[in-house]
Backbone atoms as SQL, in Angstrom:
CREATE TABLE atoms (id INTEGER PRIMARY KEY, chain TEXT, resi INTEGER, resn TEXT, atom TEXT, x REAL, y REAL, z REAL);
INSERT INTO atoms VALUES
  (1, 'A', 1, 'UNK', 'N', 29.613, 4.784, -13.108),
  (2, 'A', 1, 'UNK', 'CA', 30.630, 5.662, -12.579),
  (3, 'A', 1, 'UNK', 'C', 30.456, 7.025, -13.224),
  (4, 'A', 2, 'UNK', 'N', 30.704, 7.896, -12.579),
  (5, 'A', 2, 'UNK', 'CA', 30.632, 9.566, -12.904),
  (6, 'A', 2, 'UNK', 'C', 31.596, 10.267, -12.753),
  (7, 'A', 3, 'UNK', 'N', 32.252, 11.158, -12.729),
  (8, 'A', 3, 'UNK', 'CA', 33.260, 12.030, -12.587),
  (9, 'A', 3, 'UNK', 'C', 32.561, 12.844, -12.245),
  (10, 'A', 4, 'UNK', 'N', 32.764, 13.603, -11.463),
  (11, 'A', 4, 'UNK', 'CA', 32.211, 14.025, -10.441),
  (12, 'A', 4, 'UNK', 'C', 32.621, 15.729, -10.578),
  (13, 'A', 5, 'UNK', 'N', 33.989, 15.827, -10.267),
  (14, 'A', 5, 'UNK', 'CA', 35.096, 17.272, -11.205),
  (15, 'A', 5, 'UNK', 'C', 35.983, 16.955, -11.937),
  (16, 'A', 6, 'UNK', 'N', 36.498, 17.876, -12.811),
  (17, 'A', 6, 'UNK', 'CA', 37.220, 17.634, -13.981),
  (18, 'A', 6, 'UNK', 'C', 38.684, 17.051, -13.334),
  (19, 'A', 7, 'UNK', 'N', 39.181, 16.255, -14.274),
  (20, 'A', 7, 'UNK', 'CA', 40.747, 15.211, -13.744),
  (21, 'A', 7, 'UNK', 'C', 41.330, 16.298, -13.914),
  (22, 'A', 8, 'UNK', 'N', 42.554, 16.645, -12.848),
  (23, 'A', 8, 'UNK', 'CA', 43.620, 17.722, -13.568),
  (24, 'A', 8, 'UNK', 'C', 44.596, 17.360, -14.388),
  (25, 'A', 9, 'UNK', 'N', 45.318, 17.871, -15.208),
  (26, 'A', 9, 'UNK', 'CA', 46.349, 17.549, -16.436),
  (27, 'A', 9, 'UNK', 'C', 47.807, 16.401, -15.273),
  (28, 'A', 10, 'UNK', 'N', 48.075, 17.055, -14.133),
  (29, 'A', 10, 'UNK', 'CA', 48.983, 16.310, -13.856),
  (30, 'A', 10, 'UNK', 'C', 48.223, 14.553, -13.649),
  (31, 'A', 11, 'UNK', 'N', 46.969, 14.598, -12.671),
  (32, 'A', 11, 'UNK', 'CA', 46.340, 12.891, -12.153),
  (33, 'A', 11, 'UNK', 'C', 46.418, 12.552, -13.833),
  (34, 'A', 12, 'UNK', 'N', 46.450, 13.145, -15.168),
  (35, 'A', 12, 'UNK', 'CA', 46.170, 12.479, -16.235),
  (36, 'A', 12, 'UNK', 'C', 47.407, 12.034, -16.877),
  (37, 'A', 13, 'UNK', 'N', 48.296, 12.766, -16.335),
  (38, 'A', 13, 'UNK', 'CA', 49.598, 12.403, -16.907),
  (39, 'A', 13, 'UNK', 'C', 49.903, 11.485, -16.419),
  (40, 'A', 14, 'UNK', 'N', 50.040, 11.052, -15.282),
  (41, 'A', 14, 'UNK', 'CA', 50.335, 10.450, -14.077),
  (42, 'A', 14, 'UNK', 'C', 49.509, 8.987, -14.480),
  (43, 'A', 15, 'UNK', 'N', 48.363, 9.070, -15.284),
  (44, 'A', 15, 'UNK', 'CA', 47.972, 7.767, -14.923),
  (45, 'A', 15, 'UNK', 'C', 48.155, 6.944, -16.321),
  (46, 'A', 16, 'UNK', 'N', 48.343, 8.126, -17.080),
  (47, 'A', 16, 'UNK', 'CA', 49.077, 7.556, -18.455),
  (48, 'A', 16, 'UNK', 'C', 50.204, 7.136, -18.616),
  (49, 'A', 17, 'UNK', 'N', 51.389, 7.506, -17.556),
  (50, 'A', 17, 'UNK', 'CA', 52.668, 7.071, -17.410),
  (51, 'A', 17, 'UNK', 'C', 52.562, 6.066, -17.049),
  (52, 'A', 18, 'UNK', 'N', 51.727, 5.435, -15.437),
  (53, 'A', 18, 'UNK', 'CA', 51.764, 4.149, -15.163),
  (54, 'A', 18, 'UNK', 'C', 51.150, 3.424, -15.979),
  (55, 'A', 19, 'UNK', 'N', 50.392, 3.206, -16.876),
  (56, 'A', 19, 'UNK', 'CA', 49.498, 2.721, -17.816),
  (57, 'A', 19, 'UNK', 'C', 50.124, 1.972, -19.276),
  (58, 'A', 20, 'UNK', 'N', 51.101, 3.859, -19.634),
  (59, 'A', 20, 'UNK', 'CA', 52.042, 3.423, -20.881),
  (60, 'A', 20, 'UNK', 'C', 52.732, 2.186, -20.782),
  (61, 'A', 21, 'UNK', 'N', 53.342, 1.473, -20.246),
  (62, 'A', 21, 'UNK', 'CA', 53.791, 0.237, -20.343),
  (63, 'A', 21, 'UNK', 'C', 53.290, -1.505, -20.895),
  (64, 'A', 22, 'UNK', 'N', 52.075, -0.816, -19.960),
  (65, 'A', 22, 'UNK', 'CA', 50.865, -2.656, -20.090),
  (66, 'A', 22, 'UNK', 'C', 49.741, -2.144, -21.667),
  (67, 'A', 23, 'UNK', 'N', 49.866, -0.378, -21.942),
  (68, 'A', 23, 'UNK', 'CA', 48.909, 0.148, -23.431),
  (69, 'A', 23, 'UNK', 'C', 49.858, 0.783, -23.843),
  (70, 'A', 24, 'UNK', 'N', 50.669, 0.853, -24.590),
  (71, 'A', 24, 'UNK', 'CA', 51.756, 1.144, -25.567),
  (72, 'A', 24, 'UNK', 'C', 51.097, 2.636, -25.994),
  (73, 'A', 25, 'UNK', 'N', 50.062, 2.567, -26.740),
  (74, 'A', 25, 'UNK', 'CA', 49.056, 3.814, -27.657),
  (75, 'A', 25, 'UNK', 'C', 48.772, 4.414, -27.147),
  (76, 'A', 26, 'UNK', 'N', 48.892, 4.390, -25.515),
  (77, 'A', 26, 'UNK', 'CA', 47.387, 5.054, -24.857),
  (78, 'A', 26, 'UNK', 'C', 48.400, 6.729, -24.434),
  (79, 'A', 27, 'UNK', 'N', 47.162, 7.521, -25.067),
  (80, 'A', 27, 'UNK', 'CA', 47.645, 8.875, -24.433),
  (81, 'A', 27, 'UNK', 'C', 46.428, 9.708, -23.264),
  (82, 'A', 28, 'UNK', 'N', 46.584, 10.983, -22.964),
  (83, 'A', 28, 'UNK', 'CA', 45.841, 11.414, -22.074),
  (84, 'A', 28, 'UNK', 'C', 44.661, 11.763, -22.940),
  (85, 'A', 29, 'UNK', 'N', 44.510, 12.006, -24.539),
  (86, 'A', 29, 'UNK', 'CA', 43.019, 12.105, -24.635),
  (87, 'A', 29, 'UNK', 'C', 42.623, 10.661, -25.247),
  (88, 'A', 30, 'UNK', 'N', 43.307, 9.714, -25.225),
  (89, 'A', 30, 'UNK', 'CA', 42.664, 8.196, -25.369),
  (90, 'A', 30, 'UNK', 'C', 41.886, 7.794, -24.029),
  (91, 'A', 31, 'UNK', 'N', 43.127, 8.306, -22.725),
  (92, 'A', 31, 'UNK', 'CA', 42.323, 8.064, -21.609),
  (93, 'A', 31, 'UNK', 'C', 41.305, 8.573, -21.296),
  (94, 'A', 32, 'UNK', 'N', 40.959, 10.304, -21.577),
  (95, 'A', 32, 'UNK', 'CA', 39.526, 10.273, -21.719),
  (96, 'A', 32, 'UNK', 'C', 38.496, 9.984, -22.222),
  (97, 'A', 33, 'UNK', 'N', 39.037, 9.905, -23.365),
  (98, 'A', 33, 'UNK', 'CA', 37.421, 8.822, -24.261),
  (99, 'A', 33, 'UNK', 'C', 37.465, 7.488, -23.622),
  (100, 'A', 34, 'UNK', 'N', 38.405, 6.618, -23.144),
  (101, 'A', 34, 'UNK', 'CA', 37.431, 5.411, -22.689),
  (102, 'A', 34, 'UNK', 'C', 36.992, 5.811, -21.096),
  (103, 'A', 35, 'UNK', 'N', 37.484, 6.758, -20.357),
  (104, 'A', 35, 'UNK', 'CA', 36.510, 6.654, -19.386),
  (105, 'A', 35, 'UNK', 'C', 35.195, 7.290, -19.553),
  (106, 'A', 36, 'UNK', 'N', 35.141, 7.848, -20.640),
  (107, 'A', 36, 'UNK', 'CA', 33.685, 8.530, -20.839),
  (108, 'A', 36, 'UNK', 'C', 33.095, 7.310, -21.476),
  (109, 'A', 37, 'UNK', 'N', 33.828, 6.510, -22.414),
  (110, 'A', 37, 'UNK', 'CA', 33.163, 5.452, -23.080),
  (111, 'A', 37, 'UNK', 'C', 32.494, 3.960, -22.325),
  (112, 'A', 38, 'UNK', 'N', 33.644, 4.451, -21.193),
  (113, 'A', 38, 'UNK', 'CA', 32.990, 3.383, -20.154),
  (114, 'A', 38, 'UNK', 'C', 32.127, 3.366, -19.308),
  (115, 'A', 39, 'UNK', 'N', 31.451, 4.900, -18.902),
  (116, 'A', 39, 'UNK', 'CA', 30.180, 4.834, -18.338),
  (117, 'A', 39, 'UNK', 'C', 29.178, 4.851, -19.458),
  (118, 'A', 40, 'UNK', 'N', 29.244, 5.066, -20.812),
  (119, 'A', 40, 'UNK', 'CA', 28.132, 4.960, -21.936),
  (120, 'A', 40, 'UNK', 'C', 28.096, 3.578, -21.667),
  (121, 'A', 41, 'UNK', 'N', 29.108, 2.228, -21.783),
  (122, 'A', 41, 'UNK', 'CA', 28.885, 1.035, -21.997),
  (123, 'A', 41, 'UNK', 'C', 28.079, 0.137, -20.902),
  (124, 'A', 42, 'UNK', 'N', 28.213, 1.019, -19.467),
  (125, 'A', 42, 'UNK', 'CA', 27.796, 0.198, -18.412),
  (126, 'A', 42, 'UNK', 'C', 26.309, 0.210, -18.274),
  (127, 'A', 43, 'UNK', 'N', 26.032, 0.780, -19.091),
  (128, 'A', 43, 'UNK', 'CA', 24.304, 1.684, -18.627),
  (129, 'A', 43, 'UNK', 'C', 23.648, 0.078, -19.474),
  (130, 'A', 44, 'UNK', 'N', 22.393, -0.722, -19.130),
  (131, 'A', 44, 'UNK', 'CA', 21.887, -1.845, -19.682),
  (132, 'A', 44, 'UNK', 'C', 20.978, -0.698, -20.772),
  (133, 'A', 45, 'UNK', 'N', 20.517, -1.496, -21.250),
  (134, 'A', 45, 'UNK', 'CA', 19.663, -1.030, -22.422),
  (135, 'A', 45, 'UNK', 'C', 18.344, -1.001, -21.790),
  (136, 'A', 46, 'UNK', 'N', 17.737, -0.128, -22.138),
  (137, 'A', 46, 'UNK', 'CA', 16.226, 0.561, -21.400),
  (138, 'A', 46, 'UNK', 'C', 15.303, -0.435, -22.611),
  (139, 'A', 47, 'UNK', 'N', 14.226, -0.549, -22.181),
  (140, 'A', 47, 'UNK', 'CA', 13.098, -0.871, -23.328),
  (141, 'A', 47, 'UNK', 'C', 12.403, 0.445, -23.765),
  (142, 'A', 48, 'UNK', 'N', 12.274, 0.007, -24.874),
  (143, 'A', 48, 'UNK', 'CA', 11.688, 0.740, -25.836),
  (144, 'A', 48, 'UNK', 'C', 10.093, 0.586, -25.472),
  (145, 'A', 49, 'UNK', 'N', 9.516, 2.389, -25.222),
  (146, 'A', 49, 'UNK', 'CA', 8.372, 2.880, -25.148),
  (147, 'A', 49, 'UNK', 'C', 7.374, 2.677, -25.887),
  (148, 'A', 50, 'UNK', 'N', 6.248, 1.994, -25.639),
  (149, 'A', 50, 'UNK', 'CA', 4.982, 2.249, -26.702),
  (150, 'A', 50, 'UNK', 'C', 4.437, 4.116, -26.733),
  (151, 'A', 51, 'UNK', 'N', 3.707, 4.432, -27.609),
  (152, 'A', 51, 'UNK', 'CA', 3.123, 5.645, -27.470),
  (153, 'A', 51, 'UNK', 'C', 2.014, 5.824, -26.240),
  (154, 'A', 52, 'UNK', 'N', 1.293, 4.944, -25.456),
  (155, 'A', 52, 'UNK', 'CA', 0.985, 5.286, -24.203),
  (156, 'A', 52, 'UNK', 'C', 1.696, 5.177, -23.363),
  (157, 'A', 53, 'UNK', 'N', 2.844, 4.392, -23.058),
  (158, 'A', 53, 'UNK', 'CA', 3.967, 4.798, -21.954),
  (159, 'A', 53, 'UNK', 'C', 4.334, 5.983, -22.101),
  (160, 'A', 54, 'UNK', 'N', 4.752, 6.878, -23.402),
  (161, 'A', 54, 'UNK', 'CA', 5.315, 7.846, -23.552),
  (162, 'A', 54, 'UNK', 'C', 4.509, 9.067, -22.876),
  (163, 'A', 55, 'UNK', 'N', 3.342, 9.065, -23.282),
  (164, 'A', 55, 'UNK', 'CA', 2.382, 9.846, -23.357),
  (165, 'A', 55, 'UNK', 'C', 2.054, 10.119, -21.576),
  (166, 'A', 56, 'UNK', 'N', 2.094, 8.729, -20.732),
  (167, 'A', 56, 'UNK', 'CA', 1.767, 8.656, -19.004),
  (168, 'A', 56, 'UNK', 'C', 2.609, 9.473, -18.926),
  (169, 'A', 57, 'UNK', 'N', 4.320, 9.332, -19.315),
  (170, 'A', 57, 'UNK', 'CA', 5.226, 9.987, -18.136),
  (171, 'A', 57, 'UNK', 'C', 5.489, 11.293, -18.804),
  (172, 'A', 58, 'UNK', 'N', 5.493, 11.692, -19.915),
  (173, 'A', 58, 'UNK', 'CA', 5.046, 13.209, -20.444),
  (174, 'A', 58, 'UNK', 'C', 3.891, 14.105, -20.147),
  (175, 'A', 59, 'UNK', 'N', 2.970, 13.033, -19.416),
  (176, 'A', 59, 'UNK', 'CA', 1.297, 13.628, -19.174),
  (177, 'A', 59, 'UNK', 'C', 1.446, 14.406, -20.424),
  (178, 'A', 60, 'UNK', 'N', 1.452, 13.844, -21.646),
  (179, 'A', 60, 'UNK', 'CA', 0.214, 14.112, -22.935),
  (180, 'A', 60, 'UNK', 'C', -0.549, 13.313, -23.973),
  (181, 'A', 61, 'UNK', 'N', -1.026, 13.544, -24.649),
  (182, 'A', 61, 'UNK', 'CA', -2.711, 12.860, -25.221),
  (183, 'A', 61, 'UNK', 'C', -1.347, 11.956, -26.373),
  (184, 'A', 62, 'UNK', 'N', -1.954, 10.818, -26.536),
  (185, 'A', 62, 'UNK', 'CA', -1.072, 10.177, -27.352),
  (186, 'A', 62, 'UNK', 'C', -1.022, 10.566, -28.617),
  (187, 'A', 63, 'UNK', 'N', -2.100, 11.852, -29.617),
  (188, 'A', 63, 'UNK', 'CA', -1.927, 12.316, -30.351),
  (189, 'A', 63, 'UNK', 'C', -0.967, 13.461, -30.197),
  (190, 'A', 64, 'UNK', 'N', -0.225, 13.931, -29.241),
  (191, 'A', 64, 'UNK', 'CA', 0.919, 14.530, -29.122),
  (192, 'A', 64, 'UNK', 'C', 1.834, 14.118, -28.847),
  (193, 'A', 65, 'UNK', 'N', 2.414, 12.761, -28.605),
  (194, 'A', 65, 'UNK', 'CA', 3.704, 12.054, -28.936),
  (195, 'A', 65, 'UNK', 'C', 3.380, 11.735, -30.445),
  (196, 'A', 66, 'UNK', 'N', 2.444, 11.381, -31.214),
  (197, 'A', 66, 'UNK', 'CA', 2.483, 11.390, -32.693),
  (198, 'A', 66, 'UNK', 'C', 3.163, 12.178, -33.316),
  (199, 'A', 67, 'UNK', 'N', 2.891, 13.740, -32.998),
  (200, 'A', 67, 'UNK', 'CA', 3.226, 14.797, -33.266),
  (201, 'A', 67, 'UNK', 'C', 4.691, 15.210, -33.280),
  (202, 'A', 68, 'UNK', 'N', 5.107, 14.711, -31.455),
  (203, 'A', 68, 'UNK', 'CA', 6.805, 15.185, -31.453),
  (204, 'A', 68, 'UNK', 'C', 7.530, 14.189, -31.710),
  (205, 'A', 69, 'UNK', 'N', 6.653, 12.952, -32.492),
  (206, 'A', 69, 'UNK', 'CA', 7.771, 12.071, -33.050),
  (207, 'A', 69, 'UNK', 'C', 7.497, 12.694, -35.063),
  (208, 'A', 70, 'UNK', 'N', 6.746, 12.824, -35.459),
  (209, 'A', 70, 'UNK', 'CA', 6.713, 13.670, -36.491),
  (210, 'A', 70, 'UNK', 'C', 7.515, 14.741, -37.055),
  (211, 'A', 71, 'UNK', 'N', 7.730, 15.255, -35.799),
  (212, 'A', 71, 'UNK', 'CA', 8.443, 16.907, -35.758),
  (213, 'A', 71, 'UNK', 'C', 9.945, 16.488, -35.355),
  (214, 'A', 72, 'UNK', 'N', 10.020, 15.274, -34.824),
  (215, 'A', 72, 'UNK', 'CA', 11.526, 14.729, -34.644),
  (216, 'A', 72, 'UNK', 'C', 12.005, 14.911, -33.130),
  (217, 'A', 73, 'UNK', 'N', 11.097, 15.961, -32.470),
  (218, 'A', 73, 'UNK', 'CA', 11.237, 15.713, -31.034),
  (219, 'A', 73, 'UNK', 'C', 11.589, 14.688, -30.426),
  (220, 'A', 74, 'UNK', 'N', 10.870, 13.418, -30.526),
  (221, 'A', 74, 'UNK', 'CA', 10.860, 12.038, -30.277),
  (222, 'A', 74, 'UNK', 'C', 11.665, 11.035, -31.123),
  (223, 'A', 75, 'UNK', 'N', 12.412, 10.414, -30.559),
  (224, 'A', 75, 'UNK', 'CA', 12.997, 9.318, -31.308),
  (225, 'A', 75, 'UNK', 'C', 12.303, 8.336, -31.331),
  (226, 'A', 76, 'UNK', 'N', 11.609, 7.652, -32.569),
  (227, 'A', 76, 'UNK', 'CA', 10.873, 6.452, -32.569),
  (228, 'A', 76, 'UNK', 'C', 11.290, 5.698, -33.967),
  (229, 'A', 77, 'UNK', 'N', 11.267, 4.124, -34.050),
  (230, 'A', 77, 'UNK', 'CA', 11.212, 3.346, -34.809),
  (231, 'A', 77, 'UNK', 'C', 9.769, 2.763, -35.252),
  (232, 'A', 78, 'UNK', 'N', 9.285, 2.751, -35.889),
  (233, 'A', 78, 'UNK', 'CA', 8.204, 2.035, -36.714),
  (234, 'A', 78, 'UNK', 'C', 8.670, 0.530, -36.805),
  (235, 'A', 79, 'UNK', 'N', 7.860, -0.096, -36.105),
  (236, 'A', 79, 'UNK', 'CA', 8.088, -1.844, -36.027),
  (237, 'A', 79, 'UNK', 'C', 7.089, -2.764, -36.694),
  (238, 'A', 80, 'UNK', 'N', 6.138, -2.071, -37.040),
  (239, 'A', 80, 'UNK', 'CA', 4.965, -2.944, -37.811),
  (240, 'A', 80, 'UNK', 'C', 3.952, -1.621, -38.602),
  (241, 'A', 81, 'UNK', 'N', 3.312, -2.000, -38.621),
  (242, 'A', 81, 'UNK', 'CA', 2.171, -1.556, -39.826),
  (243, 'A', 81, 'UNK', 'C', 1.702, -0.242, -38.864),
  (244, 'A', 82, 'UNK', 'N', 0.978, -0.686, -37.818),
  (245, 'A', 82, 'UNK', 'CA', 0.871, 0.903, -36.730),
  (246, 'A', 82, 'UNK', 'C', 1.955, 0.995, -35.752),
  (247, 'A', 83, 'UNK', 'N', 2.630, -0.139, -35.260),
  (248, 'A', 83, 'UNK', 'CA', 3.687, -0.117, -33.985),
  (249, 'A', 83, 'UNK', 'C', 4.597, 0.659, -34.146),
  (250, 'A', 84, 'UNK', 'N', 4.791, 1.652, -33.226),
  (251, 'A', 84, 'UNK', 'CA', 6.159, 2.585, -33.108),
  (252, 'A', 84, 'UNK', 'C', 6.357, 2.195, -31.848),
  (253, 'A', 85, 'UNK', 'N', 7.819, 2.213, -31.326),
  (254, 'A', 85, 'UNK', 'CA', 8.544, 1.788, -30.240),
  (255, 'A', 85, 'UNK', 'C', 9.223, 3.497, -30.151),
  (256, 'A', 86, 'UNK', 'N', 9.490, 4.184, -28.967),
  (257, 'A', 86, 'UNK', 'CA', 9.923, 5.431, -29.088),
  (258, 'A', 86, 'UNK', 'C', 11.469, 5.002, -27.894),
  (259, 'A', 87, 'UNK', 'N', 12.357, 5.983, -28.202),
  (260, 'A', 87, 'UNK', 'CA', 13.606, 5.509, -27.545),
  (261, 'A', 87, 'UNK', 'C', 13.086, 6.640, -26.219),
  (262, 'A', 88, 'UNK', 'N', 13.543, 5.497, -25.204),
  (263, 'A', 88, 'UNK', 'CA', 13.772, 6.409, -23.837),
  (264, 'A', 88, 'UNK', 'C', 14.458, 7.297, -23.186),
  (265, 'A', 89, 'UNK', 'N', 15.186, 7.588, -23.990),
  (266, 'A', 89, 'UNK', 'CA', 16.160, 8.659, -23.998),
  (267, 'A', 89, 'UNK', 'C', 15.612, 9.886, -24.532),
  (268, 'A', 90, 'UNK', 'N', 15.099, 9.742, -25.265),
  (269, 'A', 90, 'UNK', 'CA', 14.489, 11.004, -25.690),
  (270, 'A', 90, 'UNK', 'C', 13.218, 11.781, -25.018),
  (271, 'A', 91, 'UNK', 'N', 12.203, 10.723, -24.728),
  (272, 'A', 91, 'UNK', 'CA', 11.309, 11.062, -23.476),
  (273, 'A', 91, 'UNK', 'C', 12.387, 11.344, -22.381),
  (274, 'A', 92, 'UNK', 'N', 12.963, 10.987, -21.453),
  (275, 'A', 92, 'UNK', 'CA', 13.606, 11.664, -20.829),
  (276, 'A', 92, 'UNK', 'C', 14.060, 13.427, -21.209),
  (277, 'A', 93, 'UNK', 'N', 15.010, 13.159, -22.116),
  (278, 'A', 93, 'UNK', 'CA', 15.153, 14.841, -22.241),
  (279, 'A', 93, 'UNK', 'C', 14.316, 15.699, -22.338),
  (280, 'A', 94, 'UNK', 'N', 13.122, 15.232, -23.034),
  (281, 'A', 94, 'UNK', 'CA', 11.737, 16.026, -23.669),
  (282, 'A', 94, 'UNK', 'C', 11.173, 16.385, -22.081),
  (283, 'A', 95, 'UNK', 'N', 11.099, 15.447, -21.121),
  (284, 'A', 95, 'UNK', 'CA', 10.923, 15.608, -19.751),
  (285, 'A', 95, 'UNK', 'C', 11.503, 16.838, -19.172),
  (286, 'A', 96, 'UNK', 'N', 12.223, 16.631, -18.818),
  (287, 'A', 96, 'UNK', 'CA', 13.485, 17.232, -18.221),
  (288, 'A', 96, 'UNK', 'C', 13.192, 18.982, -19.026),
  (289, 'A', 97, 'UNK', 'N', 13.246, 18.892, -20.438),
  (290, 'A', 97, 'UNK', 'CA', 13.152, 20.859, -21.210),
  (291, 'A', 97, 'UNK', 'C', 11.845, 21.221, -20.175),
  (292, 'A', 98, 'UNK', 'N', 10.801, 20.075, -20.568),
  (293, 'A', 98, 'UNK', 'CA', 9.221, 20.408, -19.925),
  (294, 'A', 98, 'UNK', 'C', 9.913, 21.344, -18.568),
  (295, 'A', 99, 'UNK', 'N', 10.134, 20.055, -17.447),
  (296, 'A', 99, 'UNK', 'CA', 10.062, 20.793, -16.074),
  (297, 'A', 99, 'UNK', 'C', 11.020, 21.579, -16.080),
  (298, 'A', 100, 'UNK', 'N', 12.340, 22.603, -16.969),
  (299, 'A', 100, 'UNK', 'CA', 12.572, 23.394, -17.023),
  (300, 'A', 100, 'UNK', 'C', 12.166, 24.591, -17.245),
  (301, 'A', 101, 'UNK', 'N', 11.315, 24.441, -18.436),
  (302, 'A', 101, 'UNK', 'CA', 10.596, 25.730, -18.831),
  (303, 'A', 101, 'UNK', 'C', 9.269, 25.759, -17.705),
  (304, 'A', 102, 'UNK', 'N', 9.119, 24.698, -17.138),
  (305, 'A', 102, 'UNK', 'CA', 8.004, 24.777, -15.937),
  (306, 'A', 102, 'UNK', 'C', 8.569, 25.678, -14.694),
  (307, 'A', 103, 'UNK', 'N', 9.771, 25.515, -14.292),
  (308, 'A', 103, 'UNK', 'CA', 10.628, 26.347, -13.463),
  (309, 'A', 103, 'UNK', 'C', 10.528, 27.655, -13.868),
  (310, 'A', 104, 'UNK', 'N', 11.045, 28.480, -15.196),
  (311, 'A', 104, 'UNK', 'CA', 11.195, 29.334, -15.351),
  (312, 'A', 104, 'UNK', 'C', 9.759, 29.979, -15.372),
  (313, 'A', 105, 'UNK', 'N', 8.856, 29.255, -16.114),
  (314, 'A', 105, 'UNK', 'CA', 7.521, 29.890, -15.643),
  (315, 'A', 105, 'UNK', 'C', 7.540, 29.940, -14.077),
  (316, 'A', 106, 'UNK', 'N', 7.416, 29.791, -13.491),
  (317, 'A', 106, 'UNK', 'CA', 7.445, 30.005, -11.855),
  (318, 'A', 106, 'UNK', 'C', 7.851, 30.822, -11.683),
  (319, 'A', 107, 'UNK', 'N', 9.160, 31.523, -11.832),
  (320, 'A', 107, 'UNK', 'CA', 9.806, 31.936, -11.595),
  (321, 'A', 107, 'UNK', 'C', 9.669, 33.649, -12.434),
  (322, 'A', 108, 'UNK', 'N', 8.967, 33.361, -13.181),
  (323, 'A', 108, 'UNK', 'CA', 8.448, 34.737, -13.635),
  (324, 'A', 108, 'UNK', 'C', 7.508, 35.749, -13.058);
């Protein structure tokens, strides 16, 4: 689930009033942290990247995911003696700056 535009103050009041009864505690910024908390919880857990998965969907040399996990670019765990597992979340964003600054080059 997404929110799509921001709730206005009255739909928040409004849903905290009907609510207050069956959640005693619950106020309008409780209600926003669990609906934000509830699309973090729904998402399954991605698997964790070897350094050539990383490297295919970044198109770079696997001695440069070494590098931006070095430099901290990359989120990775060390699982054995050479094994690093890199979080997919972070290739994603690292993605995503890429084909931005790829845009703006264009666009120059």
């Amino acid at each position: 689930m997404q929110i799509k535009t921001q709730i206005t103050a009255p739909v928040l009041a409004a849903a905290v009033s009907l609510l207050q009864p069956y959640i005693p505690e619950l106020s309008t910024q409780n209600l926003i942290t669990a609906i934000k908390n509830y699309d973090n919880a729904q998402r399954p857990l991605e698997k964790q990247m070897t350094r050539k998965e990383a490297a295919a969907i970044l198109a770079v040399d696997i001695n440069t995911i070494s590098r931006y996990i070095k430099a901290g670019t990359l989120k990775a765990a060390k699982i054995g003696k050479r094994a690093v597992r890199i979080d997919p979340q972070s290739v994603r964003a690292l993605a995503e700056r890429g084909a931005l600054a790829e845009s703006e080059i264009e666009e120059a």
